[in-house]
N, C-alpha and C positions, 0 to 999 in steps of 0.2 A: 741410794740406788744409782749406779751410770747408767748412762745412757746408752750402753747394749743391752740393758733391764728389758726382757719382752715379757716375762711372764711376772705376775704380782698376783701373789698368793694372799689370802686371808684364810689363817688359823680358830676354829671354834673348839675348844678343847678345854674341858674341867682343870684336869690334872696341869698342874704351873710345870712338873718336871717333863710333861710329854710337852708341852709346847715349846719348853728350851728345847728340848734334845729333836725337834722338827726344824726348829729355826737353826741348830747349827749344822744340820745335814743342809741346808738348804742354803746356807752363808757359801759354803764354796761351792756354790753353782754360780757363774759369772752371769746365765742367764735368768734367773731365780732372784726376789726379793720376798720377803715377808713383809706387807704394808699395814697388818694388822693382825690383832686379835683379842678373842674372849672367852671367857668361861663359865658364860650361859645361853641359853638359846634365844633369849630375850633382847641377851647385849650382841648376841649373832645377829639376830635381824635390824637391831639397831644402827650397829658400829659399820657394818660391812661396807654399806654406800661411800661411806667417808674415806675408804680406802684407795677406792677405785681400782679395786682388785677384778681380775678375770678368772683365776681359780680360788674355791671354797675348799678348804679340807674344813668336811663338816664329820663331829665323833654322832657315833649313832645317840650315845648313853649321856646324856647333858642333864644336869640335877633338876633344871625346873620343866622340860621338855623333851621329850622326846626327839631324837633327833631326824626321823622320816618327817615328822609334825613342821620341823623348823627345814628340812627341803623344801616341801610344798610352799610355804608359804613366799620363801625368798625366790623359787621356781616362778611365783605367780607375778612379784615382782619383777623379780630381773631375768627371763626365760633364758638367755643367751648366755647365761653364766655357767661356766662350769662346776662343777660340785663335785666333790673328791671324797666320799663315807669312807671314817676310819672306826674300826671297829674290834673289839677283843672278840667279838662271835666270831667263828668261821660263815665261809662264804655259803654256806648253805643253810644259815638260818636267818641272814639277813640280806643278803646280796639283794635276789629276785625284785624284793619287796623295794628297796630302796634304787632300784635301774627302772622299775614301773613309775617310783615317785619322782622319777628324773634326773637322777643322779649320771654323772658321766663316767662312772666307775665305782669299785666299791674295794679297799685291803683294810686285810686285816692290820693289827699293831704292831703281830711279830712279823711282817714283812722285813725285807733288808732294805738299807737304806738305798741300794740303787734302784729298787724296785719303785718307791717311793717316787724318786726321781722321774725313773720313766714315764712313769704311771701321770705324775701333772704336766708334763711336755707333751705325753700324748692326748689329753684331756683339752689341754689350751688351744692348742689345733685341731678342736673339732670334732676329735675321734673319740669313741670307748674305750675304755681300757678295762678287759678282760683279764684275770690272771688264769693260769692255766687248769687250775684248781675249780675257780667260778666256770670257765668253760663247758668243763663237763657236767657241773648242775645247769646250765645252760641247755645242753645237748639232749639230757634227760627232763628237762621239763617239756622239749619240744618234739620228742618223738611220738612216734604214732599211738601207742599203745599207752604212751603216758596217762594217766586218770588222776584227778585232780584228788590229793589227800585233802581230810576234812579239816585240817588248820590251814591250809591254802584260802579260806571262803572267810578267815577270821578279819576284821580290820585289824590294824595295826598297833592299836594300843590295845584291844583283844590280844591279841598276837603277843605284847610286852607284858600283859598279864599274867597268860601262860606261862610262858619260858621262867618266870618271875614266880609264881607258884612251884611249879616242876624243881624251882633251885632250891625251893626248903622255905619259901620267905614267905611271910603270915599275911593278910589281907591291909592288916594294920601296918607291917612294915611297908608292904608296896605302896601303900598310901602316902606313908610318910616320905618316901624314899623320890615318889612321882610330884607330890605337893595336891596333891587331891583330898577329895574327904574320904572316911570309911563308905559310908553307905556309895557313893560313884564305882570305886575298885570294885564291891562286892555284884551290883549291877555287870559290869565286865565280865564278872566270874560267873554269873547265870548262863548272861549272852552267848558266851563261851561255851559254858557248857550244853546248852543247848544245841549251837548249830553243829557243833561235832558228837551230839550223843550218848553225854555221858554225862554222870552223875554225882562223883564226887573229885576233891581235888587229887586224892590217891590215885584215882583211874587217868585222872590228867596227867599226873607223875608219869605213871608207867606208860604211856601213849609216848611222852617227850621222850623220854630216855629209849624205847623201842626205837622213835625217828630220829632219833638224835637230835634232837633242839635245842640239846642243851649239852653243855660238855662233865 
């Protein structure tokens, strides 16, 4: 790192190929350093301190954790940190949720890499970083006539249930897939279906796919 290094970045990301291919976008930025990373949410909230990073690129989808779960908690630590959600969903199935959890922005994976760029420069100074995409579900959560749809009222690993049912994947694999037991998952799947009304995971399916939650 020289010492025109203003920004130092720590990477939380599963995939070993997405964290190379973030650190060499981020190598030729002369103000950009990468001082760390991991690829669990565990070793996220662990490792970060050590870094003495000021931006988080935190992935939503972390093997043992969720990754809104692992905002909050390093939110409650470190408030002043900014936090960067990368994510394969589009911005209108996970954005909202994780700028409520404190996120200082939220791109997607297929973003370009100058976007990427932008996005932690303006994040390190303090600011939001909207993309033009997220904007508009921004625009339309806040207008007047807006009414709140009934997965808006879900928590958030509710919420990762769903989308996770709706993709075809059995009670058992989300289980295995989150690190929880069957009977937990299946509880989520009640809750779920409860506050939104409905009865089986078929009806869930077609809900998601009418709203698009899922791609």
């Amino acid at each position: 790192m020289s010492d025109k290094t203003s920004i130092r970045v720590f990477i939380a990301d599963d995939h070993a190929i997405v964290r190379e291919g973030l650190k060499q976008i981020l190598a030729e930025q002369r103000d950009i350093a990468v001082t760390g990373e991991a690829e669990t949410g565990l070793d996220a909230v662990k490792l970060f301190r050590k870094s003495r990073c000021n931006v988080l690129l935190l992935d939503i989808s972390l093997p043992d954790r969720n990754g809104i779960e692992v905002l909050k908690q390093i939110k409650k630590d470190k408030p002043e940190l900014a936090v960067l959600m990368l994510s394969m969903h589009r911005e209108d199935q996970y954005a909202i949720r994780a700028l409520k959890a404190g996120a200082a922005g939220y791109l997607t994976k297929q973003s370009a890499p100058r976007e990427l760029v932008t996005a932690i420069r303006q994040v390190a100074s303090g600011q939001r970083y909207v993309s033009p995409v997220l904007a508009q579900v921004l625009a339309a959560q806040v207008g007047d006539d807006h009414e709140a749809a009934p997965h808006e009222g879900l928590s958030d690993r509710e919420y990762q249930t769903l989308t996770m049912i709706a993709s075809g994947k059995t009670v058992s694999e989300i289980a295995g897939e989150l690190s929880l037991s069957v009977k937990t998952v299946s509880e989520y799947r009640s809750r779920l279906l409860s506050k939104m009304k409905l009865k089986t995971s078929a009806e869930l399916t077609h809900y998601a796919i009418r709203n698009q939650l899922v791609d």
